[in-house]
C-alpha positions in Angstrom: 26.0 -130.4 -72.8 24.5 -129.6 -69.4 21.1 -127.9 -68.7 23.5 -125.3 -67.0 25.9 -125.1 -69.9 22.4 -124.3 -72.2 21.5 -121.8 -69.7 24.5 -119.7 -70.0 27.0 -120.1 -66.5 30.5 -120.0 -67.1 32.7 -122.8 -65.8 35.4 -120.7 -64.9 37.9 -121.9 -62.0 36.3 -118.6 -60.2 33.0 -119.8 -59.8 33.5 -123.4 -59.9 31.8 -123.4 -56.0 29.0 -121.7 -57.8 28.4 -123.5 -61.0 28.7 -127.0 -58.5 26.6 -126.3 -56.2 23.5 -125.0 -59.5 24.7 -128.3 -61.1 23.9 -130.3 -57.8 20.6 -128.8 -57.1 19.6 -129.2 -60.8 20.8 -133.0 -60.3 18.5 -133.6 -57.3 15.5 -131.0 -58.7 15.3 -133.9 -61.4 15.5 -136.5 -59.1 12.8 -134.7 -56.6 14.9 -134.1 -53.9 13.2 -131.1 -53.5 14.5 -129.9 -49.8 18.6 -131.3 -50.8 17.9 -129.3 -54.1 17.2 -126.2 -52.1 20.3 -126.3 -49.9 22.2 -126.6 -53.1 20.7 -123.3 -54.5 20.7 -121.2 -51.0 24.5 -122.5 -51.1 24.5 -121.1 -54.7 23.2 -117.7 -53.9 25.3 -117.1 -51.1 28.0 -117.2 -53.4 26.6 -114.7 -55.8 22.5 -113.9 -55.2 22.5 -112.0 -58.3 24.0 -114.1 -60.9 22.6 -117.8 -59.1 18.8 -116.5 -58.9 19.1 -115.4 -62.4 19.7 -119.1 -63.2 17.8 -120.5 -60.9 14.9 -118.5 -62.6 15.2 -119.7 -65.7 14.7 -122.9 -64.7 10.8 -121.9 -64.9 11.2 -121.3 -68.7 13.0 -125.0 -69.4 11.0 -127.9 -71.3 12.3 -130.2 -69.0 10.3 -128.5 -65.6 7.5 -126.4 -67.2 5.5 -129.2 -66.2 6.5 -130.5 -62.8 4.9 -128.2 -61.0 6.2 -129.7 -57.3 9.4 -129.1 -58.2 8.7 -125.4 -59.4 6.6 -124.6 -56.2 9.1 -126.2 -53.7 11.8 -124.4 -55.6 9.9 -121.0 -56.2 8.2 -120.3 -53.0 11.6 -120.9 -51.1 13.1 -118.9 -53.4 10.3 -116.2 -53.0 10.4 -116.5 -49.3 13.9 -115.0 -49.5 13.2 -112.7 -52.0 9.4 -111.5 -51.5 10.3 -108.7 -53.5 11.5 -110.6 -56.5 7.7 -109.8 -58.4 9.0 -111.4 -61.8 9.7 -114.8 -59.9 6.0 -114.7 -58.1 4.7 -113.8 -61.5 6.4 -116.9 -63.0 5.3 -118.9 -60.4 1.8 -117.7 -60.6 2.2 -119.2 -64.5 3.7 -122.3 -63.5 0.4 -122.9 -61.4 -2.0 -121.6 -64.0 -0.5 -123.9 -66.6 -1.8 -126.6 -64.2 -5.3 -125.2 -63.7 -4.2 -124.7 -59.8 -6.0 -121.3 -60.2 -6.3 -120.4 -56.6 -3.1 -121.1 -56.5 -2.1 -118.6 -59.4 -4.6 -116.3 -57.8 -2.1 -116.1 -54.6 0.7 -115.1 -56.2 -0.8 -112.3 -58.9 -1.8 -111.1 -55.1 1.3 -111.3 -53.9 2.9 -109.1 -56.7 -0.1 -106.5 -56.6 0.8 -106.5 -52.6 4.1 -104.8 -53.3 3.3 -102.8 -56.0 -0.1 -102.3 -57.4 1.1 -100.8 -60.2 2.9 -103.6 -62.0 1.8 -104.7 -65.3 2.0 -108.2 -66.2 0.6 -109.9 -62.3 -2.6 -107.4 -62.8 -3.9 -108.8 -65.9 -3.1 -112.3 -65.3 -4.9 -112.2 -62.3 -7.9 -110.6 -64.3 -7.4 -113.6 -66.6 -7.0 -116.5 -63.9 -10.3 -115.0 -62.6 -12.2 -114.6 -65.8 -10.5 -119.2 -66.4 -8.5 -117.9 -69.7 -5.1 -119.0 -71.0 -4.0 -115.5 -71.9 -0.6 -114.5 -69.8 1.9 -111.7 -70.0 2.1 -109.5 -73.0 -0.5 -111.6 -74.8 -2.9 -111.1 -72.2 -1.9 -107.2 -72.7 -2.5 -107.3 -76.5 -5.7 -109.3 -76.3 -7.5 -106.6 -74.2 -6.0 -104.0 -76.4 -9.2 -103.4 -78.3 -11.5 -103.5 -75.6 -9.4 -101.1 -73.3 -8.8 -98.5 -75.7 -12.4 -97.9 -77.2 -13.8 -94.7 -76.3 -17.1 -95.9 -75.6 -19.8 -99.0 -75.3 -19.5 -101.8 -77.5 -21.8 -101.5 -80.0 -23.1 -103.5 -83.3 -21.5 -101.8 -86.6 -22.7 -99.0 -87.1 -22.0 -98.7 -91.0 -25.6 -100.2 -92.0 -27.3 -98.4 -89.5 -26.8 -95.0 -91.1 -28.2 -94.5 -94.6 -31.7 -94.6 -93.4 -30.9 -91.9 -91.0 -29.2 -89.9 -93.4 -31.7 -90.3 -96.1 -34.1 -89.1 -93.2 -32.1 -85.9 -92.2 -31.9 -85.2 -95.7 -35.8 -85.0 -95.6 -36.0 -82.7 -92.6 -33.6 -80.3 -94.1 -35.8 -79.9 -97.1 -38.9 -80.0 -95.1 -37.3 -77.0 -93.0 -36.2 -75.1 -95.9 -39.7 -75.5 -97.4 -41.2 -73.9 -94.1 -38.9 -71.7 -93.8 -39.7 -70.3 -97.5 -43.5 -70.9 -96.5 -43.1 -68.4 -93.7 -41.7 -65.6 -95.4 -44.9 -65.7 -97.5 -47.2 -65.9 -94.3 -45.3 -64.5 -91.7 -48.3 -63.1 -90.0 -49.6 -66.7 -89.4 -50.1 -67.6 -85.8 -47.1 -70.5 -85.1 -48.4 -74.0 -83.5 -46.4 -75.9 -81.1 -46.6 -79.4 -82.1 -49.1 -80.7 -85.2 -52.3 -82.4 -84.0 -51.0 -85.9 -84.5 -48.3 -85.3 -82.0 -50.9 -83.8 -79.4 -53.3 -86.8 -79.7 -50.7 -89.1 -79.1 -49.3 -87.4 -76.3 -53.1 -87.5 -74.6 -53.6 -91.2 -75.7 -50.1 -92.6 -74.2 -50.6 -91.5 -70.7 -48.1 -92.7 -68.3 -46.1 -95.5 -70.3 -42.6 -96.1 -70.3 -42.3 -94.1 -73.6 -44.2 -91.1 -72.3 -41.5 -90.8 -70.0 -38.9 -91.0 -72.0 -40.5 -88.8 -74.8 -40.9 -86.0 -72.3 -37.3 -86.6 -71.9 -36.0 -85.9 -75.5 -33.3 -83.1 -75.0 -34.7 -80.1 -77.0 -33.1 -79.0 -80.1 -31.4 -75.8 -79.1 -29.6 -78.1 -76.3 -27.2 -79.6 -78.6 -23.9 -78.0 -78.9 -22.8 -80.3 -82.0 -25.8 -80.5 -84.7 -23.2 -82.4 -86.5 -22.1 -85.3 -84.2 -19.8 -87.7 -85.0 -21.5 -89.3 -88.0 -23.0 -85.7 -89.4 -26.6 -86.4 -87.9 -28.2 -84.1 -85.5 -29.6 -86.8 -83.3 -31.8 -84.0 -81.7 -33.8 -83.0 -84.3 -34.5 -85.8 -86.0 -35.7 -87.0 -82.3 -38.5 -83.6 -82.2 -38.7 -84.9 -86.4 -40.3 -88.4 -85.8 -41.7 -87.3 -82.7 -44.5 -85.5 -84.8 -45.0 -89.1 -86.4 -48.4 -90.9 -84.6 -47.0 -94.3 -83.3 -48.1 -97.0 -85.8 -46.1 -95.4 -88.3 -42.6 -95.1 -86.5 -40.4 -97.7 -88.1 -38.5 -99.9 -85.7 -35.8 -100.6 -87.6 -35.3 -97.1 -88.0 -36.1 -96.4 -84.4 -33.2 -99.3 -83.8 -31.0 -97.7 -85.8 -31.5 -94.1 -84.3 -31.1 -95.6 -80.4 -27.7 -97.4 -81.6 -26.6 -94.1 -83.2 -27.0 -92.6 -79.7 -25.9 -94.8 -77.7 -22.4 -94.6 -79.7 -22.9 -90.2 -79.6 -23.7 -90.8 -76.1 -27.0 -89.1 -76.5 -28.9 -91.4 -73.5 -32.0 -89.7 -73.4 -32.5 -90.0 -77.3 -31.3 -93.7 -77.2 -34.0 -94.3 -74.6 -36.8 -93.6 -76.5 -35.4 -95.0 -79.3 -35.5 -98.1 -78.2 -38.6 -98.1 -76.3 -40.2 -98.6 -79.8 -38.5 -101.6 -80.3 -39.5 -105.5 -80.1 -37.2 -108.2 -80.5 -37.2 -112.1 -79.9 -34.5 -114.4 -78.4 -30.7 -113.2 -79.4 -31.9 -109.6 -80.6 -34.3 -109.2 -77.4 -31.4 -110.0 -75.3 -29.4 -106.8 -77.5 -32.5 -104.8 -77.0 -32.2 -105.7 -72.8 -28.6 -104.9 -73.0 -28.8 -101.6 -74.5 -31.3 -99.9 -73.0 -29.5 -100.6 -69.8 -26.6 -98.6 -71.8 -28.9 -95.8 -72.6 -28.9 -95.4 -69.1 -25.2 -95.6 -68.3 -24.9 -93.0 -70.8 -27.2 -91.1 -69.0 -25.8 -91.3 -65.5 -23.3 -94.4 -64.6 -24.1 -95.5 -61.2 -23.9 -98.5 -58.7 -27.1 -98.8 -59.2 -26.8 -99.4 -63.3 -24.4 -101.4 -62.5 -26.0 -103.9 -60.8 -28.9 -103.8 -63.6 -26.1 -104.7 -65.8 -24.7 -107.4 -63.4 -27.7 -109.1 -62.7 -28.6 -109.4 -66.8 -25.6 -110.7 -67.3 -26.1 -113.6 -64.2 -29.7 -114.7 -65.9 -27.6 -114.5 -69.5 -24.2 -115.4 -68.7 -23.6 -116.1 -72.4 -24.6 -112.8 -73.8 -21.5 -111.1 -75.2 -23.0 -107.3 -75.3 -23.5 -107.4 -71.8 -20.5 -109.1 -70.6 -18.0 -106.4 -72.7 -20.4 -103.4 -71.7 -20.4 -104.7 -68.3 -16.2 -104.5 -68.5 -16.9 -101.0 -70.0 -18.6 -99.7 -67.1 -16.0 -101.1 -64.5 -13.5 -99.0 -66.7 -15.4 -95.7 -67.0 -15.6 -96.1 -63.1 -12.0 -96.8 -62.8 -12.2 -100.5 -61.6 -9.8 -101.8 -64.1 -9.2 -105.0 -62.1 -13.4 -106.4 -62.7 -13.3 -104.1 -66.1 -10.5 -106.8 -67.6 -12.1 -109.8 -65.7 -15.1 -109.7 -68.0 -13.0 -108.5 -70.7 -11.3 -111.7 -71.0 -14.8 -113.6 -69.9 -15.8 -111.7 -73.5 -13.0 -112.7 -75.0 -13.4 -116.3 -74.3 -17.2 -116.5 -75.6 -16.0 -114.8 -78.9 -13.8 -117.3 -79.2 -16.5 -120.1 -78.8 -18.3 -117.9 -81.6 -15.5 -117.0 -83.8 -15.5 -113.6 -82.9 -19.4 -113.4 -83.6 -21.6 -111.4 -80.9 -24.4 -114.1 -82.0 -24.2 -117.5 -82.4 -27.4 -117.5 -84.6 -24.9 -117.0 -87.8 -23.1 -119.8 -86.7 -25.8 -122.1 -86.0 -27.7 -121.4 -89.8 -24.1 -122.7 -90.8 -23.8 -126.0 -89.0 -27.3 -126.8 -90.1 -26.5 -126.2 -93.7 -23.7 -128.5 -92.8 -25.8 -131.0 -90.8 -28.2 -131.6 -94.1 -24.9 -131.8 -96.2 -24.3 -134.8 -94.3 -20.6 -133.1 -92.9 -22.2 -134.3 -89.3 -18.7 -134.1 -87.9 -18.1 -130.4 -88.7 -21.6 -129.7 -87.9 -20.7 -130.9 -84.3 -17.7 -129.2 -84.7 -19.8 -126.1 -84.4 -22.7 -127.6 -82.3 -20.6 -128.8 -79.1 -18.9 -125.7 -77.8 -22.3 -124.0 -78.3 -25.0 -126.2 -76.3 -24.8 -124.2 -72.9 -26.2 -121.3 -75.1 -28.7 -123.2 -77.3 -32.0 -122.7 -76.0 -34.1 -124.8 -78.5 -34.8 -128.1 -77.1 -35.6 -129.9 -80.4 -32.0 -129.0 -82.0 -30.4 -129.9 -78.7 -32.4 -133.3 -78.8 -30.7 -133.3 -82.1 -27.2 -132.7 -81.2 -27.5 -135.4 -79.1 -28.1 -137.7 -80.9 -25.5 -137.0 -83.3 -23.0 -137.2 -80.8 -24.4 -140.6 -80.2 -23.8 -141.3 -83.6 -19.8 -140.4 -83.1 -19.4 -142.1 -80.0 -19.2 -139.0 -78.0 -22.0 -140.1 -75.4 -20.9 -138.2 -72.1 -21.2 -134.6 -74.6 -24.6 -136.7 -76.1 -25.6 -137.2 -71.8 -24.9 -133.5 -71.5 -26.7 -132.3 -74.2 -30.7 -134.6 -73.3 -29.7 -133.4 -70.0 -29.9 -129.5 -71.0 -32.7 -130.6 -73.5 -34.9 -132.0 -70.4 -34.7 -128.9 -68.5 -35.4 -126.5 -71.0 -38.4 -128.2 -71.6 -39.6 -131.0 -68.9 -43.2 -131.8 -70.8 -41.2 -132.8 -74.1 -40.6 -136.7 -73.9 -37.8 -136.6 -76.2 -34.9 -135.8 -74.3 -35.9 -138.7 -71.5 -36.4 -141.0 -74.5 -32.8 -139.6 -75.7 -31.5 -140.8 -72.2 -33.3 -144.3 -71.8 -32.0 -145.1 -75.0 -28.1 -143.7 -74.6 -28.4 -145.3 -71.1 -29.2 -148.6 -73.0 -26.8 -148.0 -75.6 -24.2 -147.7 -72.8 -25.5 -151.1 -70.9 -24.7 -152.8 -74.2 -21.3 -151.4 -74.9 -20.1 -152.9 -71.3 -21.7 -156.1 -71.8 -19.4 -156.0 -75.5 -16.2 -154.6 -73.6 -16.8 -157.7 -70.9 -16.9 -160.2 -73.3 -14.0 -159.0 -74.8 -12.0 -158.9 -72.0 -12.2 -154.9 -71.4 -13.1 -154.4 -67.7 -11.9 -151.3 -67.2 -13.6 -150.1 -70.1 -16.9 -152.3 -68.7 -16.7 -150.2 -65.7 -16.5 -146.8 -67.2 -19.3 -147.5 -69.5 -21.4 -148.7 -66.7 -20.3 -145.7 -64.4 -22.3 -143.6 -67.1 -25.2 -145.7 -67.2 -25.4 -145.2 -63.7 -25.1 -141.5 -64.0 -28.3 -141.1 -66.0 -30.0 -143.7 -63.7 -29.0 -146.0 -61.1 -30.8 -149.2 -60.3 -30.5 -152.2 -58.4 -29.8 -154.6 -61.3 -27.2 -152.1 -62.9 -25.4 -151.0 -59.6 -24.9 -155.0 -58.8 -23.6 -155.7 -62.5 -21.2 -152.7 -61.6 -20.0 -154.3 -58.4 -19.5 -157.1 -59.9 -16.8 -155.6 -62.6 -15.4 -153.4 -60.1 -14.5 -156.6 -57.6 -12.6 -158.2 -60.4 -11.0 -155.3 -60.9 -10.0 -154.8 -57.2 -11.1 -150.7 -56.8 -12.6 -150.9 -53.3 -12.9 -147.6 -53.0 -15.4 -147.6 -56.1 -17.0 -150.8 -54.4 -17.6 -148.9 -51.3 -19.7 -146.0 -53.5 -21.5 -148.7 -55.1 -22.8 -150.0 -52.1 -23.6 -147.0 -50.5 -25.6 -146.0 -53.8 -27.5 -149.2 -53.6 -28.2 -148.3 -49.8 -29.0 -145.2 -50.7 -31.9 -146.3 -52.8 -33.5 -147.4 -49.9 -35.4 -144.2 -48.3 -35.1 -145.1 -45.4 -31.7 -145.5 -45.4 -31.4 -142.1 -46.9 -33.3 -140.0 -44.4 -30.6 -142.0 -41.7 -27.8 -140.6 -43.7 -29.4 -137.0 -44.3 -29.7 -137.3 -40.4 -26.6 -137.6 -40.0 -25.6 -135.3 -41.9 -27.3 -132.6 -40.6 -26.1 -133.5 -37.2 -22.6 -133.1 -38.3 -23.6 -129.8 -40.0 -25.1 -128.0 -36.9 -22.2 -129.5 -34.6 -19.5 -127.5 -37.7 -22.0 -124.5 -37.5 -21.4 -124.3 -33.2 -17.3 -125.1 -33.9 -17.7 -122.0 -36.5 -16.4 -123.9 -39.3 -18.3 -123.0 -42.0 -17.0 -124.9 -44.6 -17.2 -128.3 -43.4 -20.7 -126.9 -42.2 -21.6 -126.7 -46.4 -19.8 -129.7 -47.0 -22.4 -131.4 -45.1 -25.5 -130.1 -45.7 -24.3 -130.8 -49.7 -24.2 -134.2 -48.8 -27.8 -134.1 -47.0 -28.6 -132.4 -50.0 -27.8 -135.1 -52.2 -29.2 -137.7 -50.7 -32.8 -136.0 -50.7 -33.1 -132.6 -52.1 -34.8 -131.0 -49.2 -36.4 -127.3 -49.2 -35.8 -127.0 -45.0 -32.3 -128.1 -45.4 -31.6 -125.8 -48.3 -32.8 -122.8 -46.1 -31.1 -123.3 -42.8 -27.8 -124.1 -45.1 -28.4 -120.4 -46.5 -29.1 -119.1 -43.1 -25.6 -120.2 -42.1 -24.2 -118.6 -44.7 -26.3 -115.3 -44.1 -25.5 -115.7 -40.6 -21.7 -115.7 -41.2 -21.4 -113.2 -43.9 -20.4 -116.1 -46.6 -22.1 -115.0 -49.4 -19.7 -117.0 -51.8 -20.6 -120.3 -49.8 -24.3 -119.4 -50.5 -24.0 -119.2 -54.1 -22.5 -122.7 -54.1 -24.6 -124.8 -52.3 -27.4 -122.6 -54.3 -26.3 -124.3 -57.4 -25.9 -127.3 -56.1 -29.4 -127.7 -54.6 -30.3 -126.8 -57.9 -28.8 -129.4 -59.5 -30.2 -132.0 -56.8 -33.6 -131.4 -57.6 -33.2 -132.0 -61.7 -31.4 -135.0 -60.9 -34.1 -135.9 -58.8 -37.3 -135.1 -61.0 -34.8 -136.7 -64.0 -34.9 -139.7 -61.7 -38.2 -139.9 -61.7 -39.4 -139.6 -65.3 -37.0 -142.2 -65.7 -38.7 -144.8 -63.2 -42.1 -143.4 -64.8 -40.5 -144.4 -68.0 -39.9 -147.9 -67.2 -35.9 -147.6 -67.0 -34.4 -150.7 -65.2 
């Protein structure tokens, strides 16, 4: 049976024109003859455009092209050329190039679709997801923001333990009131008091702080329309309750409890002061950031909360409270299109933490795994995590377990993120000097067997964590057997390149192509250069006047990248030089 017969054409004498000239194209589409296949088709639909672009569309669904993508873009974008209003095909094709990682690619045609009709389902999210570097696409990336789009407020821990102490509180204030309340009808002639003399000292002794403020704050009682609230509380009152409490004896889990509470009945003010009692380390600190930044969306959502919220998120990129909440906010102010971006960006760090907002859970497991000896499922666990592991001495010993499994590029990663966290702590350099041997030694066993190829990968890590004379000439070696002159060539330009003087001639010259890019106004070769001065010597005056381009030209996004890149110049460099302090050949 042909591909067309599976695809549903009938073979009829009255479309026999029609089904040949599909069945040609198809012929040469496999053969790519991707220009002869498009004469084919454009023969094909002038026959009959309806029922030949139906065919030709599902072509995008078969096995047999889902993955050549040249022959699904030379075929698609000719085919959307002629129909740009076809959205389902520029859809399709933006799928075709997402299943490739092409995401700019993808990112062009979601455009396109949201061009001719911003309304249209399917492009909008999976542009949100190409953005956010997610698999999701169609109605799956619908579903999967189903729970985020539809909850009324902030995301928010559960709330279910939170509430007994709360209630058991309330249930105190009621009695207390009804025992006053009894109290006064017995001494009704009593002068009242404001506030008891606890509550007046402590107003006096905390001044100005950050509390005061939001204690003068509190909503009174009478403001409240709903005593009840969602959860039967009346946030208010027990506000004014522990308000009356001197400081040292305000709980703070309670006090953590009562800001959450608010947060989720949108009671801002309360769930500022709430939390202003609270102190919390590492993952819960990092909560404790997030949501008093909420308190304050609750309060009044503007730009300028947002960019609190934006900028939290930057320094902790990882933290899944600020990411969803972020999403949140983008929704409330009816930017759906960043809302789902960091939707999905949520949805991909639950899924490195199996749906956990912490990864502390997870990371108690794999040790009780690790001293079980299960080192495999303890990595298991380990690996996706190490970006977010800020603990030096466990990432020291991930490392080294991936050594143990033969996973040394995750094992380089890992003493790489070790050594930055914590630059005075010998043991991630010791971590690299010794992988970097290890690696030396698996090439010299791989040469002897015969292996070059796998020689010259081994020793293209080596040189990775640090490059020498000796190692780069061994490399050479390996690689001239092996032919690759292009690899030869970036050999010996690293071994030049060790040479400083050498290396200020080539940041020289760099810069001089730079500044001639920067008069021609392209600004992109312009970065493209001053990267490569950059790498050669990490310098702090080339670093500025490559940011003063961008400033100068508006290109914010070029900024941020030769930002990060300079960064990563300088670690390399001071990694460099531990290692030559170390005694690494």
């Amino acid at each position: 049976m042909s591909l067309l017969d599976t695809l549903g054409l009938s073979t009829n004498n009255s479309e026999e024109q029609l089904h040949h000239a599909l069945e040609e194209g198809v012929h040469l589409l496999e053969h790519h003859f991707y220009d002869r296949a498009m004469v084919e088709f454009n023969q094909a639909l002038a026959l009959s455009h309806e029922e030949a672009l139906a065919s030709i569309k599902e072509l995008f669904e078969d096995p047999q092209f889902a993955n050549d993508v040249e022959a699904l873009k030379s075929l698609g974008s000719n085919l959307l050329a002629k129909n740009p209003d076809d959205l389902d095909l520029a859809n399709q094709l933006g799928n075709a190039e997402r299943r490739q990682g092409n995401w700019q690619s993808a990112k062009r045609f979601y455009l396109h679709c949201l061009h001719h009709n911003p309304n249209v389902q399917f492009p909008a999210y999976n542009l949100a997801a190409t953005i956010a570097r997610t698999d999701h696409v169609d109605g799956a990336a619908v579903s999967a923001l189903q729970p985020f789009e539809q909850a009324p407020g902030f995301i928010l821990p559960d709330l279910e333990p939170l509430l007994p102490p709360l209630e058991e509180l309330q249930k105190q204030v009621l009695e207390k009131e009804e025992a006053a309340a009894a109290e006064a009808n017995d001494s009704a002639l009593e002068p009242e008091h404001e506030q008891d003399d606890d509550a007046a000292d402590f107003d006096a002794a905390i001044e100005e702080t950050v509390l005061a403020k939001a204690e003068r704050q509190l909503p009174p009682v009478e403001e409240a329309p709903d005593l009840a609230g969602s959860f039967g509380l009346d946030l208010p009152k027990l506000a004014h309750h522990i308000r009356q409490w001197p400081l040292n004896v305000r709980d703070p889990e309670l006090m953590w409890a009562l800001g959450i509470v608010a947060l989720a009945e949108e009671e801002g003010r309360i769930a500022h002061w709430a939390l202003e009692h609270v102190q919390y380390e590492d993952e819960m600190e990092r909560d404790l950031v997030c949501f008093r930044i909420l308190a304050q969306a609750v309060r009044r959502l503007s730009p300028r909360v947002i960019d609190v919220q934006l900028r939290y998120l930057h320094k902790h990129p990882s933290h899944r409270y600020s990411c969803v909440n972020l999403g949140v906010m983008y929704k409330k102010t009816g930017d759906l299109g960043k809302a789902r971006v960091y939707f999905f960006r949520t949805l991909k760090l639950l899924e490195i933490s199996k749906g956990s907002y912490h990864i502390t859970p997870l990371l108690e497991e794999a040790v009780k795994l690790e001293e079980q000896g299960s080192v495999q499922k303890a990595l298991e666990i380990y690996t996706p995590l190490v970006s977010e592991i800020h603990d030096p001495g466990t990432l020291v010993r991930i490392a080294k377990m991936l050594t143990t499994t033969n996973e040394l590029e995750q094992a380089k990663t890992t003493y790489l993120r070790a050594h930055v966290l914590d630059k005075e702590d010998p043991s991630p350099l010791e971590g690299l000097k010794s992988l970097r041997s290890l690696l030396v030694h698996k090439a010299g066993v791989a040469l002897k067997d015969g292996e070059a190829a796998k020689t010259a990968l081994l020793l293209d890590e080596a040189i990775s964590i640090h490059a020498s004379d000796q190692l780069i000439e061994h490399a050479l070696n390996v690689y001239k057997d092996l032919g690759n002159t292009k690899r030869i060539r970036e050999l010996e330009a690293m071994r030049r390149m060790l040479d400083n003087t050498e290396k200020q001639k080539q940041v020289q010259r760099e810069l001089e192509e730079a500044e001639k890019h920067v008069s021609d106004g392209i600004i992109e070769e312009a970065m493209h250069c001053f990267k490569l001065a950059l790498s050669f010597i990490p310098d702090q005056q080339v670093f500025k006047r490559a940011l003063e381009v961008c400033e100068a030209n508006g290109r914010k996004d070029l900024a941020e990248g030769v930002t990060g890149w300079f960064r990563k110049q300088v670690e390399a460099a001071e990694i460099n030089q531990r290692l030559e302090k170390a005694g690494v050949d």
